[in-house]
DOMIZA-87945 format. One record per residue: x, y, z of N, C-alpha, C in turn. Coordinates in steps of 0.2 Angstrom, whole numbers, padded with zeros to 4 digits, always signed. Example, Ala and Ser with C-alpha at 12.3 -4.5 7.8 and 13.67 -1.06 7.14 Angstrom:
<tiros>
+0066-0028+0039+0062-0022+0039+0066-0016+0039+0064-0011+0035+0068-0005+0036+0064+0000+0039
</tiros>
This chain:
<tiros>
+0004-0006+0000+0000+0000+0000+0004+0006+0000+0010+0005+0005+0015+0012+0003+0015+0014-0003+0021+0008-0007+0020+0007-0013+0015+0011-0017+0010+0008-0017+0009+0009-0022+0006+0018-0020+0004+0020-0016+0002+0029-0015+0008+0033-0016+0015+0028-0014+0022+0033-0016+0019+0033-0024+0020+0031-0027+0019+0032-0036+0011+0035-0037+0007+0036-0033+0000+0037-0035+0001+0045-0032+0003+0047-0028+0004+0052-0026+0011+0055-0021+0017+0053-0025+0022+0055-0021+0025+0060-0015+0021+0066-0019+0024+0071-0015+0019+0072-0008+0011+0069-0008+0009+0069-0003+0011+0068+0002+0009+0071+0008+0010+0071+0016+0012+0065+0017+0016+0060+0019+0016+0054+0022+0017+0054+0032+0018+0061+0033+0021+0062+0042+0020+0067+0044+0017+0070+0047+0019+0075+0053+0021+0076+0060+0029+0074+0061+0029+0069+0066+0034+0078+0070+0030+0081+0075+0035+0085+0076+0038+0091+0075+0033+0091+0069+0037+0098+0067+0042+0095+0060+0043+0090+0060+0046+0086+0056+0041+0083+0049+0042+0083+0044+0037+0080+0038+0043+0074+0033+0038+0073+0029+0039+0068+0025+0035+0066+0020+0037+0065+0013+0031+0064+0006+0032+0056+0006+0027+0055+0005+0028+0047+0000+0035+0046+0000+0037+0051-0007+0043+0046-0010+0049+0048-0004+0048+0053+0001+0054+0052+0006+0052+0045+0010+0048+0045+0011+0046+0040+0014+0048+0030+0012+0045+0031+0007+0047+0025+0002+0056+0024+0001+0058+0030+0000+0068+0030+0002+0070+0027+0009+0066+0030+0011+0071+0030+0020+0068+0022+0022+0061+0016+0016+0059+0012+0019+0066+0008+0015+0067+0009+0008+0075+0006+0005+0080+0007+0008+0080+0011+0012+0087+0013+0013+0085+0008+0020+0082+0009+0024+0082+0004+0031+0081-0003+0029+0078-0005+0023+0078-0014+0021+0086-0018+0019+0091-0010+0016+0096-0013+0012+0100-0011+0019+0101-0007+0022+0104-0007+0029+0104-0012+0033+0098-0017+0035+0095-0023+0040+0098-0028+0038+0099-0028+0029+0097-0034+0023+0106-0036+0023+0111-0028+0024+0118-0030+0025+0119-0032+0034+0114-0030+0038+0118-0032+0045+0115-0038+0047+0110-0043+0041+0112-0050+0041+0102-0053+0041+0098-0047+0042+0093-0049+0042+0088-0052+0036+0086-0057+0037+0083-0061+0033+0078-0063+0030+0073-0066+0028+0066-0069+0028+0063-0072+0031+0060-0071+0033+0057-0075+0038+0059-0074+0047+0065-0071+0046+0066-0067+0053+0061-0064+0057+0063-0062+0062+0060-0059+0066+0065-0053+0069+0061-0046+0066+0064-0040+0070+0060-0037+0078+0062-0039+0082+0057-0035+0088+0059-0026+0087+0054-0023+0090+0054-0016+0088+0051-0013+0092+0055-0011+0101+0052-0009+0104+0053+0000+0106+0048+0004+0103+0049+0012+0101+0041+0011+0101+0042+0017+0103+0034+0021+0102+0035+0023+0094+0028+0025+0094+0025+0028+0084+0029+0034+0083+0035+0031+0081+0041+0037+0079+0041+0035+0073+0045+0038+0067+0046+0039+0060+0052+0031+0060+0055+0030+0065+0061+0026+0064+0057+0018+0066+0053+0018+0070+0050+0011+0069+0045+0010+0065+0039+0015+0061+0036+0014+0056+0042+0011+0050+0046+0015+0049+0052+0012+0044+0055+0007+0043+0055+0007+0049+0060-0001+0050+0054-0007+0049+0049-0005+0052+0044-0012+0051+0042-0013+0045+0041-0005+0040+0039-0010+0033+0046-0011+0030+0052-0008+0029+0058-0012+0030+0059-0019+0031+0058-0022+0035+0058-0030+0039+0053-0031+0033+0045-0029+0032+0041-0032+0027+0043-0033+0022+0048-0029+0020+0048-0028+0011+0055-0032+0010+0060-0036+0016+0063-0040+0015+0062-0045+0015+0056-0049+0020+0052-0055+0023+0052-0056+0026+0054-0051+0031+0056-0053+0037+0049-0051+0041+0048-0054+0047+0041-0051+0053+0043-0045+0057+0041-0039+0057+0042-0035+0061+0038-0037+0068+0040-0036+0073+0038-0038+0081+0037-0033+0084+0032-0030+0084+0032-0022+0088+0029-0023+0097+0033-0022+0100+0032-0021+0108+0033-0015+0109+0029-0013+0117+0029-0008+0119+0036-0003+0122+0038-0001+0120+0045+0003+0121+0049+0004+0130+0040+0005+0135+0042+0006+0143+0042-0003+0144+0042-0008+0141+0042-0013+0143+0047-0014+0149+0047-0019+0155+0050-0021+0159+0056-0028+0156+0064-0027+0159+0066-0033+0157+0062-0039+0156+0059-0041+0161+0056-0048+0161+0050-0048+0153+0046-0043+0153+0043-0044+0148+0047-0044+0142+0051-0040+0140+0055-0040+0134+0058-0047+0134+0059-0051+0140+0063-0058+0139+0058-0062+0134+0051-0061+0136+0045-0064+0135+0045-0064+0129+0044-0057+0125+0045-0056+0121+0050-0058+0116+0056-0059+0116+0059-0062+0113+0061-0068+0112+0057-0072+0118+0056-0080+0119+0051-0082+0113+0045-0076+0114+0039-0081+0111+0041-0078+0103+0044-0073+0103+0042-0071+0096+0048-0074+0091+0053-0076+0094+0059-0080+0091+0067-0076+0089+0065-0069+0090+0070-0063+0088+0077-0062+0089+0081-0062+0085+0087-0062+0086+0090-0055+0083+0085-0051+0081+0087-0044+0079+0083-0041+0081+0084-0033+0087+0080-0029+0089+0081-0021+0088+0077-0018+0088+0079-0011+0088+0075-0006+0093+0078-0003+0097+0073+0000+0102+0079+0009+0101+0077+0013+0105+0074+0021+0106+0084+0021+0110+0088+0022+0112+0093+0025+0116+0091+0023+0124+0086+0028+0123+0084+0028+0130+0082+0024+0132+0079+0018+0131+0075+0011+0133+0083+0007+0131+0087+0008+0128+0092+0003+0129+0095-0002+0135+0095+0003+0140+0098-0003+0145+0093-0008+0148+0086-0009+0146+0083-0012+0148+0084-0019+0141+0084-0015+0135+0086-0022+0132+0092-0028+0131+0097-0022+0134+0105-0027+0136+0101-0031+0143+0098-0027+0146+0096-0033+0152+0096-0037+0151+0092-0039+0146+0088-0045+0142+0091-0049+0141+0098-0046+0138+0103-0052+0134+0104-0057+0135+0105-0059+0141+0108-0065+0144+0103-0070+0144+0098-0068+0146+0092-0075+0145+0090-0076+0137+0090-0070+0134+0087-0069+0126+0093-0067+0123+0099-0070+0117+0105-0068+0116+0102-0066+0108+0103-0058+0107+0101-0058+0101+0109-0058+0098+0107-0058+0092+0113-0057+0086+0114-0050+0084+0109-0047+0085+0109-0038+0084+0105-0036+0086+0108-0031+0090+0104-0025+0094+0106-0017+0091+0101-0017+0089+0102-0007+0086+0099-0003+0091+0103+0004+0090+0098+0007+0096+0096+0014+0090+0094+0019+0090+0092+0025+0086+0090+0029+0092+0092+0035+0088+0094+0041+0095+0084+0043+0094+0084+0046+0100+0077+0050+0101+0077+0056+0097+0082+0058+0096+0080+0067+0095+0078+0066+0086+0080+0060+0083+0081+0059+0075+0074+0061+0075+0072+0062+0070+0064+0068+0067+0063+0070+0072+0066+0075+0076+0065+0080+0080+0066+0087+0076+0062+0092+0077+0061+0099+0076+0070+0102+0078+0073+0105+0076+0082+0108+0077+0081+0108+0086+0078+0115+0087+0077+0116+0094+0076+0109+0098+0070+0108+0097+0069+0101+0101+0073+0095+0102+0079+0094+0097+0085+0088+0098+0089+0093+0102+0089+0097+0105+0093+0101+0112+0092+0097+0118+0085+0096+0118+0080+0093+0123+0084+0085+0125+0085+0083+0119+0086+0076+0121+0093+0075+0117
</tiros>
């Protein structure tokens, strides 16, 4: 459905995330650019990426990213507790996660019972307004 709106209507609004925006075809870039990025750091079909962030511009993209390579995006809730996230990567079978900076140390927690093969982190302040990445 991306697809095909980025070519139906590219320059349309795809985000307003913040003070921050985006058209289709930025949108549709940043979803190539995160598939072939995942696709070199070993991600594969049928995988499982966990993706615990709140409704930021970096999790929507990564999830249809994981889609568009075959791989399942696994979205969890970002304040999640170690124990949950363990659960989380028990039942969901993940060996590649991507979570916020901030929630990071709650997912190294994790490691030891759940051994991923990759853990990415993405900064909070990225699609922040200029001002606003001072904040964080």
């Amino acid at each position: 459905m991306v697809v095909a709106t980025a070519r139906r209507t590219p320059d349309a609004l795809a985000w307003d995330f913040f003070d921050t925006t985006a058209t289709y075809r930025a949108l549709l870039a940043s979803i190539d650019r995160c598939a072939n990025g995942l696709h070199g750091l070993g991600l594969r079909r049928g995988e499982r990426l966990l993706i615990a962030m709140p409704t930021r511009p970096q999790g929507v993209i990564a999830g249809y990213a994981a889609s568009k390579l075959g791989a399942v995006p696994a979205m969890i809730h970002p304040l999640s507790t170690t124990p949950e996230i363990e659960h989380y990567l028990d039942v969901s079978g993940a060996e590649v996660a991507l979570t916020l900076d901030a929630c990071y140390p709650r997912r190294l927690a994790a490691q030891p019972k759940c051994p991923l093969r990759l853990l990415l982190r993405v900064r909070i302040g990225e699609y922040l307004f200029v001002p606003q990445r001072a904040v964080f």
